[in-house]
C-alpha positions as a Markdown table, in Angstrom:
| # | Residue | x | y | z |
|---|---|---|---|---|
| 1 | Unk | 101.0 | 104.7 | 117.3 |
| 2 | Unk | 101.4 | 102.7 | 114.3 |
| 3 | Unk | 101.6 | 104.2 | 110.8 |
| 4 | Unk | 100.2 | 101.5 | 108.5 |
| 5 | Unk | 100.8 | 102.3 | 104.7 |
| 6 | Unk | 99.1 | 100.7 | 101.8 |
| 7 | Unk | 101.0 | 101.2 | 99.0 |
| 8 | Unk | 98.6 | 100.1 | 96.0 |
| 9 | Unk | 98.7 | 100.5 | 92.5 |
| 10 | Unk | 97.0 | 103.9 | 92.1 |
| 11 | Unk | 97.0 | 105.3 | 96.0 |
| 12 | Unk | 99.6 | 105.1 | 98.9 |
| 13 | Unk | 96.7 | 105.2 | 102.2 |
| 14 | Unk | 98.1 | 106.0 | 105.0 |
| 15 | Unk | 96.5 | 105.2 | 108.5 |
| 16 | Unk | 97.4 | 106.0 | 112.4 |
| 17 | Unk | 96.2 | 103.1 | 114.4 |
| 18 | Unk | 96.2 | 103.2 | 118.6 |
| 19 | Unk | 97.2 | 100.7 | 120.6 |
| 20 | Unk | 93.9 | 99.0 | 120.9 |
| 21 | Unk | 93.9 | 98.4 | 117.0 |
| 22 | Unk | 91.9 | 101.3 | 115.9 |
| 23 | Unk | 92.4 | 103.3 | 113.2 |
| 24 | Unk | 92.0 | 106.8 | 114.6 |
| 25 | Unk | 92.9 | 108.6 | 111.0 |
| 26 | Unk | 93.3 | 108.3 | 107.5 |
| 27 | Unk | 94.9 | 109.7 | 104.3 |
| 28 | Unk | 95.5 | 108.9 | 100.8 |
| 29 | Unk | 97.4 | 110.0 | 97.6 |
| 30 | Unk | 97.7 | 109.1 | 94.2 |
| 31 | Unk | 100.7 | 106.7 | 94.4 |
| 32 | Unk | 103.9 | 108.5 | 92.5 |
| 33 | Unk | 107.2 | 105.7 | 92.2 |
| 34 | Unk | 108.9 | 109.5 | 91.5 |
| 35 | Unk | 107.5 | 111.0 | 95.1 |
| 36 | Unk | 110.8 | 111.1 | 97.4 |
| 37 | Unk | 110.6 | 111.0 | 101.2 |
| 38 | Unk | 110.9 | 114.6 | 101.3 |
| 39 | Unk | 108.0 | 115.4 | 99.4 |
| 40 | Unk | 105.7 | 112.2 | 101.6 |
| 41 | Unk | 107.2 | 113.8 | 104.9 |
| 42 | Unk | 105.8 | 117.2 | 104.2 |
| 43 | Unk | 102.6 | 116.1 | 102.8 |
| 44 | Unk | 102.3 | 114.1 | 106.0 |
| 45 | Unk | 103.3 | 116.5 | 108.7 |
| 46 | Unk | 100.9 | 118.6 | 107.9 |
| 47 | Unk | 98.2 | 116.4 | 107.7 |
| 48 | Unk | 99.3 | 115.1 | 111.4 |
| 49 | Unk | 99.4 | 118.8 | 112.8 |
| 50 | Unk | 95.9 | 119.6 | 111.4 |
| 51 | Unk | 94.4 | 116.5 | 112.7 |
| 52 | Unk | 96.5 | 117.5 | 116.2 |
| 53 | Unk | 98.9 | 114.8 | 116.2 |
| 54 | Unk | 102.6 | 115.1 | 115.6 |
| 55 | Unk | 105.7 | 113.1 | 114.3 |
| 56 | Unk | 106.6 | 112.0 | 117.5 |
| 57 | Unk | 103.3 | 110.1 | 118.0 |
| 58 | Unk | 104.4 | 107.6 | 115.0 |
| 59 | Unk | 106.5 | 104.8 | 116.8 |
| 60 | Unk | 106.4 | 102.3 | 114.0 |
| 61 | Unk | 105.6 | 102.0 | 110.5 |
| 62 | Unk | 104.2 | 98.4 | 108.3 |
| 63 | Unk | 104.1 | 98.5 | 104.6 |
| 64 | Unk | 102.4 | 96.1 | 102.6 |
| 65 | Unk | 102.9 | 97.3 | 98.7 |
| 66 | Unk | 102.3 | 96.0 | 95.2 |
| 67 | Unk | 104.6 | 98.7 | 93.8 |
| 68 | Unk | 108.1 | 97.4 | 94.1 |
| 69 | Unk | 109.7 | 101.0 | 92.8 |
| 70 | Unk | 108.0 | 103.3 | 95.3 |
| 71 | Unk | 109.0 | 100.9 | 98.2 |
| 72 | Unk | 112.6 | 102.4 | 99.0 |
| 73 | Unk | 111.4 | 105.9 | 99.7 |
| 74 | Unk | 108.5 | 105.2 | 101.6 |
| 75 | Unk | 111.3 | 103.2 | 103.5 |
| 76 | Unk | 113.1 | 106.2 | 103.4 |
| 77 | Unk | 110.7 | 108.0 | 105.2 |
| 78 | Unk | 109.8 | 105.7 | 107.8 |
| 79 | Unk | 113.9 | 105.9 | 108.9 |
| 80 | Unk | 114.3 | 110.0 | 108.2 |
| 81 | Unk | 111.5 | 111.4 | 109.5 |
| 82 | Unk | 110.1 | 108.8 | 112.3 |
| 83 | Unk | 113.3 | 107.4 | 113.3 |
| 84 | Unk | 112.1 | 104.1 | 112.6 |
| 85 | Unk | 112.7 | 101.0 | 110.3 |
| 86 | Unk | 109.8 | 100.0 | 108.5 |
| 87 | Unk | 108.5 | 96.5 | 108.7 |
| 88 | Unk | 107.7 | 95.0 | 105.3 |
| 89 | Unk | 104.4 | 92.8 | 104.7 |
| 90 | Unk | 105.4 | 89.7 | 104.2 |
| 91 | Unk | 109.4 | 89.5 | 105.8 |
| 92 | Unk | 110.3 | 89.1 | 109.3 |
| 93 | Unk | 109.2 | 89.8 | 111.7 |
| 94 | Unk | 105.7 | 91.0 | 110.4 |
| 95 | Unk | 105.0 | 87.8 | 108.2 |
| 96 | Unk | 101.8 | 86.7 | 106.6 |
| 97 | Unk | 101.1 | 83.9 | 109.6 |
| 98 | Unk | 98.4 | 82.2 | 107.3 |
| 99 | Unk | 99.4 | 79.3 | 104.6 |
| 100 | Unk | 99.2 | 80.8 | 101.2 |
| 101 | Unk | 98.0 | 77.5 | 98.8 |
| 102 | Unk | 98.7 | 78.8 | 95.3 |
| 103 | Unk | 101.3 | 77.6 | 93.2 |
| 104 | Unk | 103.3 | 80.5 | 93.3 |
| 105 | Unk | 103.0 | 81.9 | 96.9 |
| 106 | Unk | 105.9 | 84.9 | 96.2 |
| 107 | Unk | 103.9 | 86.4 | 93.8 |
| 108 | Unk | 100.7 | 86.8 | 95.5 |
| 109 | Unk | 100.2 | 90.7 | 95.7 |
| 110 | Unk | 100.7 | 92.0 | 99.6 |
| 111 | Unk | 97.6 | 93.8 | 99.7 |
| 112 | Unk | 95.8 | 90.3 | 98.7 |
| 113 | Unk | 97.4 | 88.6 | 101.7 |
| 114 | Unk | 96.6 | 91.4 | 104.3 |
| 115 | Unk | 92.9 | 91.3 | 103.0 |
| 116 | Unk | 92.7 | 87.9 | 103.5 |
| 117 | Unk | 94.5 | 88.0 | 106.7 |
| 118 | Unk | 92.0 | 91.0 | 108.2 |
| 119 | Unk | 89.0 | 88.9 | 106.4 |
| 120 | Unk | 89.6 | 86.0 | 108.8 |
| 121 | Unk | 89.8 | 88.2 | 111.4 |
| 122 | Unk | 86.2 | 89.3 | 110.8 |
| 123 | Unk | 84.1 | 85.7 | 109.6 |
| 124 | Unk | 84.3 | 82.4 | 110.5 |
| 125 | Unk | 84.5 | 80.1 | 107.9 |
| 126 | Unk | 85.2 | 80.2 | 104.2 |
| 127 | Unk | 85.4 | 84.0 | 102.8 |
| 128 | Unk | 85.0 | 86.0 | 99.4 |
| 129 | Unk | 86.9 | 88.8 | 99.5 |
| 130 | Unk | 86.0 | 91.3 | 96.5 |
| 131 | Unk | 88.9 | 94.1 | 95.9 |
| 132 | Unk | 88.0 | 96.9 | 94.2 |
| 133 | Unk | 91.1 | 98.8 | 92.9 |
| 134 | Unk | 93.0 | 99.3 | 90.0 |
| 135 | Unk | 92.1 | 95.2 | 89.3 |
| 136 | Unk | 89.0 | 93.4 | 90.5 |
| 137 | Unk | 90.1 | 90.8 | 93.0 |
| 138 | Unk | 88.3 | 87.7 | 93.6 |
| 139 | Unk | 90.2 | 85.4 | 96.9 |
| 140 | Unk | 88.6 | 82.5 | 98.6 |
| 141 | Unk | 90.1 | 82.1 | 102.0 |
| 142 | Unk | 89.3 | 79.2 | 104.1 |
| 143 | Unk | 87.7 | 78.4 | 107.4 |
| 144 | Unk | 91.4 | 78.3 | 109.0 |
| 145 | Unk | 92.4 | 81.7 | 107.0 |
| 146 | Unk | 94.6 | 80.2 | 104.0 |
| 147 | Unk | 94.6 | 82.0 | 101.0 |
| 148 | Unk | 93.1 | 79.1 | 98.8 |
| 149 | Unk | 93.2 | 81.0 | 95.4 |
| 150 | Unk | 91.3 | 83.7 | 93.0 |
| 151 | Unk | 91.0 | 85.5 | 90.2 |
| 152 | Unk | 92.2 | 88.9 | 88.6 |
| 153 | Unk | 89.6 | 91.4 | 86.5 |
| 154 | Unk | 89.8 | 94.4 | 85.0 |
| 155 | Unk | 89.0 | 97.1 | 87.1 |
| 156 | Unk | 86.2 | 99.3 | 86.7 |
| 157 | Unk | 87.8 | 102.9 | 85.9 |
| 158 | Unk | 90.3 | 100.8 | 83.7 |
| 159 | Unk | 87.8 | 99.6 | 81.9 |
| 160 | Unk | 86.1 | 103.3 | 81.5 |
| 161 | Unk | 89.4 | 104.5 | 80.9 |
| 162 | Unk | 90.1 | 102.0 | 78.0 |
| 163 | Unk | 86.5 | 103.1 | 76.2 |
| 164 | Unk | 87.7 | 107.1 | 76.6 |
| 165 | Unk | 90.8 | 106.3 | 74.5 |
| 166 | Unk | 89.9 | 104.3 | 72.1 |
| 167 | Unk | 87.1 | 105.3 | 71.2 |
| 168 | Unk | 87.3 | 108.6 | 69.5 |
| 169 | Unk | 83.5 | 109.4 | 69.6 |
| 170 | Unk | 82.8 | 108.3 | 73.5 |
| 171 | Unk | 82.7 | 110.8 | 76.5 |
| 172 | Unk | 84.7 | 110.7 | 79.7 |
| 173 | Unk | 81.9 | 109.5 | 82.3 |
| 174 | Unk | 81.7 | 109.2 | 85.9 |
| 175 | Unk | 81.4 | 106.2 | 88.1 |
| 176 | Unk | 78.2 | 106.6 | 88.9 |
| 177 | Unk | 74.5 | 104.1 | 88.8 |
| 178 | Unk | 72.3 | 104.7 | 86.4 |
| 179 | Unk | 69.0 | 106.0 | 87.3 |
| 180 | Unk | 66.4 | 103.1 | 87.5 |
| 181 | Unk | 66.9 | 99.5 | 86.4 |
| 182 | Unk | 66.3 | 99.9 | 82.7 |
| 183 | Unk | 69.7 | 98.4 | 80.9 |
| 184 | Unk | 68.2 | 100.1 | 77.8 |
| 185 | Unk | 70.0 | 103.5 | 77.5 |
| 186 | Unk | 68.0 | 106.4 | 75.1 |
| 187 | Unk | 71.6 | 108.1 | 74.8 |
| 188 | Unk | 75.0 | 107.5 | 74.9 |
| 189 | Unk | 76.2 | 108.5 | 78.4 |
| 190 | Unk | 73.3 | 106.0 | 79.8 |
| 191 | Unk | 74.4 | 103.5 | 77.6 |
| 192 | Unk | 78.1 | 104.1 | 79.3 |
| 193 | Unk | 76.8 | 104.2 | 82.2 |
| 194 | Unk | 74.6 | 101.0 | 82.4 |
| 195 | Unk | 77.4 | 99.0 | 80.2 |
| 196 | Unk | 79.8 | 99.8 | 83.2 |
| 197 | Unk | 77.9 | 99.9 | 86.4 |
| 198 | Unk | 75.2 | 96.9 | 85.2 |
| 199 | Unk | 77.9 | 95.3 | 83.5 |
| 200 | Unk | 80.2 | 94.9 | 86.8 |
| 201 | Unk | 77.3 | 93.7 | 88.3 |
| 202 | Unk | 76.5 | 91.0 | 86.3 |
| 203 | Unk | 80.2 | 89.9 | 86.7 |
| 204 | Unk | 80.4 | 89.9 | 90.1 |
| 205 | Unk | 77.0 | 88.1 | 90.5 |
| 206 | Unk | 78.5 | 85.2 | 88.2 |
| 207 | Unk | 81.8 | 85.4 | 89.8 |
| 208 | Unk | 79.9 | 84.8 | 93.6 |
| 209 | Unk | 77.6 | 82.4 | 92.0 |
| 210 | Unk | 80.8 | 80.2 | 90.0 |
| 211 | Unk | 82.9 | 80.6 | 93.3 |
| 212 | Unk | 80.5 | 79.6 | 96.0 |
| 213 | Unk | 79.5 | 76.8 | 93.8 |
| 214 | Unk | 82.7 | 75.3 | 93.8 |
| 215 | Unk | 83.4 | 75.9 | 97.4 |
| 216 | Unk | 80.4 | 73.6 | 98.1 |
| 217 | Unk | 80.3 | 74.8 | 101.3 |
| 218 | Unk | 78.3 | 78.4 | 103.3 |
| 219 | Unk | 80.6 | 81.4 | 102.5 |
| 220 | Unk | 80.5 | 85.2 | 103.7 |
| 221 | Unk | 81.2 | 87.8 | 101.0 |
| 222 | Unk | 83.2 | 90.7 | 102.4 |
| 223 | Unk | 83.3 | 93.5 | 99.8 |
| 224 | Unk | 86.6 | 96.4 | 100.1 |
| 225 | Unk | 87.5 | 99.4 | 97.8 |
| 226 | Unk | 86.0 | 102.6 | 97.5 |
| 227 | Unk | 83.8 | 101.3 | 94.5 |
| 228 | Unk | 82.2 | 98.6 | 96.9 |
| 229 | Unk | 79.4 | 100.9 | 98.3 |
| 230 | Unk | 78.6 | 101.8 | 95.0 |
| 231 | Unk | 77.9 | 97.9 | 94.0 |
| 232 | Unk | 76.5 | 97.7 | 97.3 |
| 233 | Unk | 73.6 | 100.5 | 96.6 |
| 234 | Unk | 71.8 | 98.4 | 93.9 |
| 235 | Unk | 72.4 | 95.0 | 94.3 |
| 236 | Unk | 73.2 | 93.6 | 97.6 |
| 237 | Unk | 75.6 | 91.7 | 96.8 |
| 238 | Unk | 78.0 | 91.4 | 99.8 |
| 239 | Unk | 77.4 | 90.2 | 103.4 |
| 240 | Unk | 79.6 | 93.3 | 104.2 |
| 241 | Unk | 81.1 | 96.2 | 102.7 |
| 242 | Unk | 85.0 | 96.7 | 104.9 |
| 243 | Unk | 86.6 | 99.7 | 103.4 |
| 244 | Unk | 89.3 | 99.8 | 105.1 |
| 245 | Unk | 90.0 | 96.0 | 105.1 |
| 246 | Unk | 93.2 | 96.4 | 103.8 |
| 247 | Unk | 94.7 | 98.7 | 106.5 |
| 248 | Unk | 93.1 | 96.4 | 109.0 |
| 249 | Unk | 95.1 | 93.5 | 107.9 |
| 250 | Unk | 98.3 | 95.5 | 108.2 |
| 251 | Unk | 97.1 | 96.7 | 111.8 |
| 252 | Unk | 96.9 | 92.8 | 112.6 |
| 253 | Unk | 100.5 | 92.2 | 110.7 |
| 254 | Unk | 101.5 | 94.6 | 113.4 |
| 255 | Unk | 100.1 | 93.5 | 116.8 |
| 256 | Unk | 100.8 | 90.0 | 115.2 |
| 257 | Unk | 104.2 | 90.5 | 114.9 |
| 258 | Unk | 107.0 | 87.2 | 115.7 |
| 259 | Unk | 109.1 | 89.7 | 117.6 |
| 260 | Unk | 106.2 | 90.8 | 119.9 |
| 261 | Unk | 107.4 | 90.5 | 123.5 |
């Protein structure tokens, strides 16, 4: 089986995927550019053995990461304990296979690409893909699955985070709807609240709205991250809510792959 890793800003995920393309299981931890291989392998193991699989059943390993540091000992790992050179997102033989059309194609982030790449895999025609992680993504891809541009927010418990500390009279909230509709809050936790959650929502309704406008053209909006479900519950807003987008797109690198006999 393959071992696809996401190695994101915040969380490493971790997925087995079969032959057939399905991802059978799935793990995550907070992402740690200090966390050797020896510490991954033994977190890992025993995740495998309780879920009844074993090393063994790991014949190859795709990376696709955004954190440049942490790369050499997930590497590390991949070699030690699988026996296996990991195939990087992006370089031979596991490249992107779809024309990136920004101005600066190197520095388009690798969990961007394999969105994009699993997004086209999914739709026909021209795609929104909304990431929520540590940033808010915003990608168009097109009807022949280039990347054709996007834009970069600030993510949701960044933001939250940013009104804890600095803000020496404000709370520490959860991400979390308000109750109701009302965007009139009676104290100051439902005024967090509804700032945030009614506040994201209002940006990605004008985000859609400015994108599909200048697309000019019918576009699906394909939603991923584990805040997308919680957008999802109020306001509709996406065609489809693909949480594990990102580790589909490095399943396709995979069975993609220039070297595939």
């Amino acid at each position: 089986m393959l071992l696809a890793i996401d190695n994101g800003n915040t969380n490493v995920k971790f997925a087995l995927v079969n032959s057939a393309g399905d991802i059978v299981q799935r793990w995550r931890l907070a992402t740690d550019i200090k966390r050797t291989a020896d510490e991954y392998a033994v977190w890992l193991n025993q995740l495998l053995q309780m879920e009844g699989f074993s090393r063994d059943d790991v014949t190859a390993v795709v990376i696709a990461s955004v954190v440049p540091r942490a790369l050499h000992n997930l590497q590390e790992l991949a070699q030690k304990y699988f026996g296996v050179d990991a195939l990087i997102g992006g370089r031979a033989p596991v490249e992107w296979g779809i024309a990136l059309k920004v101005d600066e194609p190197r520095a388009l982030g690798a969990d961007r690409a394999v969105n994009a790449i699993a997004a086209q895999a999914l739709e026909p025609g021209d795609k929104i893909v909304i990431s929520f992680g540590t940033a808010t993504t915003f990608d168009h891809i097109g009807a022949d699955g280039a990347y054709l541009g996007g834009s970069i927010a600030t993510g949701v418990s960044l933001s939250l985070d940013a009104l804890y500390n600095a803000a020496a009279m404000l709370p520490r909230i959860a991400i979390e709807p308000p109750p109701g509709t009302s965007v009139i809050g009676r104290d100051t936790v439902s005024q967090m609240q509804i700032g945030i959650y009614w506040g994201y929502v209002g940006m990605i309704e004008g985000m859609i709205g400015r994108m599909k406008a200048e697309i000019g053209r019918p576009v699906k909006v394909i939603a991923t991250g584990g805040l997308a479900p919680l957008f999802q519950q109020h306001g509709h807003l996406f065609d489809r809510v693909e949480p594990d987008l990102t580790l589909r797109g490095i399943a396709l690198l995979y069975a993609n792959r220039s070297d595939a006999s």
